[in-house]
Structures are given as structure tokens and as C-alpha cells.
C-alpha positions in Angstrom: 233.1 -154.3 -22.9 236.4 -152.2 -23.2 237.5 -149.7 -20.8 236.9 -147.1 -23.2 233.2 -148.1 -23.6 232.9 -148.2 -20.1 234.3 -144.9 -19.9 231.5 -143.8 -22.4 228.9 -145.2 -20.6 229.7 -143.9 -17.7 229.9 -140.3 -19.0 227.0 -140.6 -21.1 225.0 -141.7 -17.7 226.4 -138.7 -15.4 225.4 -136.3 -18.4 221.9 -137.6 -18.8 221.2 -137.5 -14.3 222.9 -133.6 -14.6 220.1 -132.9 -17.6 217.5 -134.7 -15.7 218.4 -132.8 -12.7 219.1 -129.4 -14.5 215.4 -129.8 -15.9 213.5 -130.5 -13.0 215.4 -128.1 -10.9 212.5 -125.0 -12.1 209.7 -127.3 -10.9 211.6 -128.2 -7.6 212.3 -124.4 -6.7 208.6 -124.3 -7.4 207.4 -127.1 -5.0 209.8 -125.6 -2.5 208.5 -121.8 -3.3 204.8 -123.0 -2.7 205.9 -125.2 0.4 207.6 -122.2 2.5 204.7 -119.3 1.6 202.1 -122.3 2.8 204.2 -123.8 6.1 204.3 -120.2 6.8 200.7 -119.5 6.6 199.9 -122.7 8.4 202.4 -121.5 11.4 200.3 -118.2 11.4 197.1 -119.9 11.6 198.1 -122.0 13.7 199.6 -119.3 16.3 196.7 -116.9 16.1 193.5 -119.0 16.7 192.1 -116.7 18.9 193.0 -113.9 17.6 190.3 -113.5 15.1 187.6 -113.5 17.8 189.6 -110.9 19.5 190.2 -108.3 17.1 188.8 -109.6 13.9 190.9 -106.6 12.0 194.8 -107.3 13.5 193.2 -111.0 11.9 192.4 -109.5 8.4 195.8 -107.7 8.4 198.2 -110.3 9.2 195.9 -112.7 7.3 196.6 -110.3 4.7 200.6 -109.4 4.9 201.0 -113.6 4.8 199.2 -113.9 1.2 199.6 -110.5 -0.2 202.9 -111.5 -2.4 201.8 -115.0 -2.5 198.2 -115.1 -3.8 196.8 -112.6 -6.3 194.1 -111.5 -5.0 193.0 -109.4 -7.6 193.5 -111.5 -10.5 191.4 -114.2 -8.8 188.4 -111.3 -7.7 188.3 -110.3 -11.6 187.8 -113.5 -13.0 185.2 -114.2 -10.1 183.1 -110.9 -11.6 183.9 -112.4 -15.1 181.6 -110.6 -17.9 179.9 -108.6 -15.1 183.5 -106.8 -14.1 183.1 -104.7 -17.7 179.7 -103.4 -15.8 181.8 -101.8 -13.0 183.4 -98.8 -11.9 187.5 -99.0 -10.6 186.1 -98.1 -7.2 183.7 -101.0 -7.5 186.0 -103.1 -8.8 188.5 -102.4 -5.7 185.9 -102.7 -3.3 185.2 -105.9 -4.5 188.9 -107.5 -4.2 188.8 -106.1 -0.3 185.3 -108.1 0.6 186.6 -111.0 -1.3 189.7 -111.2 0.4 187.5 -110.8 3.9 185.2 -113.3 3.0 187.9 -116.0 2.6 189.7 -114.7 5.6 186.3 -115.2 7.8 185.9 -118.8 5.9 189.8 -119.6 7.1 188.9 -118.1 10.5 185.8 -120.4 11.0 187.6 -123.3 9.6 190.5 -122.9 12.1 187.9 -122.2 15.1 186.3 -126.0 14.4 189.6 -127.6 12.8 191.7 -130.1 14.4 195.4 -130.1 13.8 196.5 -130.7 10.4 199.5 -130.9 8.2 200.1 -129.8 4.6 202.0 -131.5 2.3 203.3 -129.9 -0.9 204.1 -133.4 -3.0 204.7 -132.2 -6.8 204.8 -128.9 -9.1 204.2 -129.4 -12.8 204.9 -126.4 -15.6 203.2 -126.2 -18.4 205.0 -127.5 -21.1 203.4 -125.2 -23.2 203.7 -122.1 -21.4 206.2 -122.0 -18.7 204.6 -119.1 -16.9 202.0 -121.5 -15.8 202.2 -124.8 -13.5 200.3 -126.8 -10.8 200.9 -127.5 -7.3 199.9 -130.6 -5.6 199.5 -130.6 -1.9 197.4 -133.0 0.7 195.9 -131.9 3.5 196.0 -134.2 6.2 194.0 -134.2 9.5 194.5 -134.6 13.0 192.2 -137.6 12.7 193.9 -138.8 9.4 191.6 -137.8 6.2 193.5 -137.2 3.8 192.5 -134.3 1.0 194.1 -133.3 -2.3 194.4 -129.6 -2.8 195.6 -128.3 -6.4 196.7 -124.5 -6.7 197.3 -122.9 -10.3 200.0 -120.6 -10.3 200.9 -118.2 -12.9 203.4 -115.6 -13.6 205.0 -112.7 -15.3 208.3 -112.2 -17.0 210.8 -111.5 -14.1 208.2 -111.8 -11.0 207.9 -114.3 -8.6 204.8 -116.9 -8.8 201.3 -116.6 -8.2 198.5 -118.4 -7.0 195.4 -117.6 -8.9 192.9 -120.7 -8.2 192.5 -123.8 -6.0 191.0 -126.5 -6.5 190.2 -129.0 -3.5 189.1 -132.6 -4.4 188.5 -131.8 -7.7 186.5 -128.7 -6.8 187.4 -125.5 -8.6 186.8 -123.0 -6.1 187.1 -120.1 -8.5 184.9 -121.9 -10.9 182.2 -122.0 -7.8 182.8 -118.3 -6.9 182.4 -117.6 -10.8 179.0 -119.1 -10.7 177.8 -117.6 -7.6 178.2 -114.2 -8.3 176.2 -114.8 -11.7 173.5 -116.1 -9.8 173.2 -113.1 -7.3 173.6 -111.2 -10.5 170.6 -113.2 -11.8 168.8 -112.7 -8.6 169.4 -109.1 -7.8 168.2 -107.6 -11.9 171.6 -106.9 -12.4 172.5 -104.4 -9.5 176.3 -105.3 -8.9 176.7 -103.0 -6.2 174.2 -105.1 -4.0 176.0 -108.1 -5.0 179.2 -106.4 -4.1 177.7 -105.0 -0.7 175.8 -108.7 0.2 179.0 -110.9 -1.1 179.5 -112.0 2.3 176.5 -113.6 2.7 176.7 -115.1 -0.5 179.9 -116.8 0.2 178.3 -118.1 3.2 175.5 -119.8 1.7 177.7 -121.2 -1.0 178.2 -124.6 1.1 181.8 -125.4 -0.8 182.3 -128.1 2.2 179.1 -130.2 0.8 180.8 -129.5 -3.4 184.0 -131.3 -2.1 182.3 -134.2 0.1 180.2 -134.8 -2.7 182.4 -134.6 -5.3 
């Protein structure tokens, strides 16, 4: 081999690491976007364990401020309603996104209460090759006692806005997908009064035993 060919080589390898590099550099400011918004969240949790049992509301507000930019709360609420959202009012509709948002925050609260220390991990982010507003986020959840669990979010987002996390899904579990179906049930069980559903969706979440979906899935 010549120098010259050498020299080729050589060039041709830096240029194909820089477009290698160049292309994954989106996903990577992705992985690293998701991993700061969820170490912080985890740091919150983590400082305010008994702060919900205090003053539940200074709980549902900082909850809040943490996830407001990061999780779109309203987004997911709507496609939770699905068909039945075209049945409400804009107050409705906003009333619901506030007793969603609660209901998690009272399912994170009761998680942290019982939970022993754990780590999250935020191992890959994939766009969409066919729309690259769209991608998935890999994460694993590990436990004090060392289970290990795979959490998935699905982030979206629009032209010039930061990203958005608009679903989970937790061992294969699509939480959205579970919320979906539960509020078409309590739509099914209540004749098709959606402001009881909306006033008893607390209660709904509650019996919804998501922990027994993932173990058994």
C-alpha cells in the first residue's frame, strides 16, 4: 500500500467517524435531554418524601413545576378521553388534565412512601426515521434490592420546541393504552355521563392495578 493510499484511507475513515458522529449527535442530545429532566425529578422525589403527607398541595405543585415543560400533560389527558373528548365541554376537558395530573402525582407519592432507593438509567434514544419529530427513550429502573425494569417514554415534538413525553410504557405495558381503556369502561359503566367519570377518575385510577399489568406481563 502506497503512502498516498494510506493517506486515503485514513481520510476516508476520519470522514466516515465525523458522519457517524454528526448523525447520532440529535439522538445523544436526546438521551441526555430525557436524562437531566428525569435525574432531576428523581432528586425531587427523592428530597420531598414527606412532604406529600404534610401538605399534599406544596406536593402537587412542585410535582407539577418539575414536569410541566417536560411531560405534556394535556396531550396525554386527550388521548386518554379518546372518542369520548368530542362529548366534552373546554371546561370539562381542563378539569380533566388537572385530576389526571393529581392522580399520577398521588400514584408517584404512594410509590415513593413504600419504595426503596432506586436508580434510573437512561441507556438509548431512537428517532423515527420516518418522522424526526418522534423517538423513543430507553431507561431501566433499578432497585435498591436490584430488580431491574425497562421503562420506554414516547416523545414527540413541534417544529422549534423542545421535546415531549406523551406515553410510557413499563415492561411492555402502555400505560396510556391502560388509561385509554379505563376510562371507556367507566364510560360503559356510568351510561355515558362523563362528568362522573371525570369527578370519580381518582378512584378509577386506583382500582386500575397497573402494578399486577407489568408483573404479569
Amino acid at each position: 500500500m502506497t503512502a498516498l493510499t494510506r493517506q486515503l484511507c485514513l481520510i476516508l475513515t476520519l470522514m466516515a467517524v465525523f458522519v457517524t458522529q454528526a448523525q447520532a449527535n440529535p439522538e445523544e442530545d436526546l438521551r441526555q435531554y430525557v436524562d437531566e429532566n428525569t435525574q432531576r425529578l428523581v432528586e425531587k422525589l427523592s428530597a420531598e418524601r414527606g412532604l406529600y403527607e404534610r401538605d399534599p398541595e406544596a406536593f402537587y405543585q412542585n410535582m407539577n413545576d418539575a414536569l410541566e415543560g417536560f411531560v405534556d400533560f394535556r396531550r396525554i389527558a386527550a388521548r386518554v378521553m379518546g372518542r369520548y373528548a368530542r362529548q366534552t365541554t373546554r371546561e370539562q376537558r381542563d378539569e380533566f388534565v388537572v385530576r389526571f395530573k393529581r392522580s399520577l402525582f398521588d400514584s408517584y407519592a404512594q410509590a415513593l412512601v413504600s419504595a426503596d432507593d432506586f436508580q434510573i438509567r437512561v441507556t438509548d434514544a431512537t428517532i423515527n426515521p420516518r418522522d424526526d419529530n418522534r423517538a423513543s427513550v430507553a431507561m431501566e429502573v433499578v432497585t435498591g434490592s436490584g430488580d431491574r425494569h425497562s421503562v420506554t417514554y414516547s416523545m414527540y415534538r413541534k417544529e422549534g420546541s423542545d421535546w415531549m413525553m406523551e406515553n410510557v410504557i413499563v415492561e411492555g405495558v402502555n400505560i396510556g393504552l391502560s388509561f385509554r381503556d379505563r376510562f371507556a369502561q367507566e364510560m360503559e359503566a356510568s351510561g355515558g355521563q362523563v362528568q362522573k367519570v371525570i369527578d370519580d377518575w381518582s378512584d378509577a385510577v386506583e382500582s386500575l392495578n397497573l402494578e399486577e399489568e407489568v408483573n404479569n406481563s
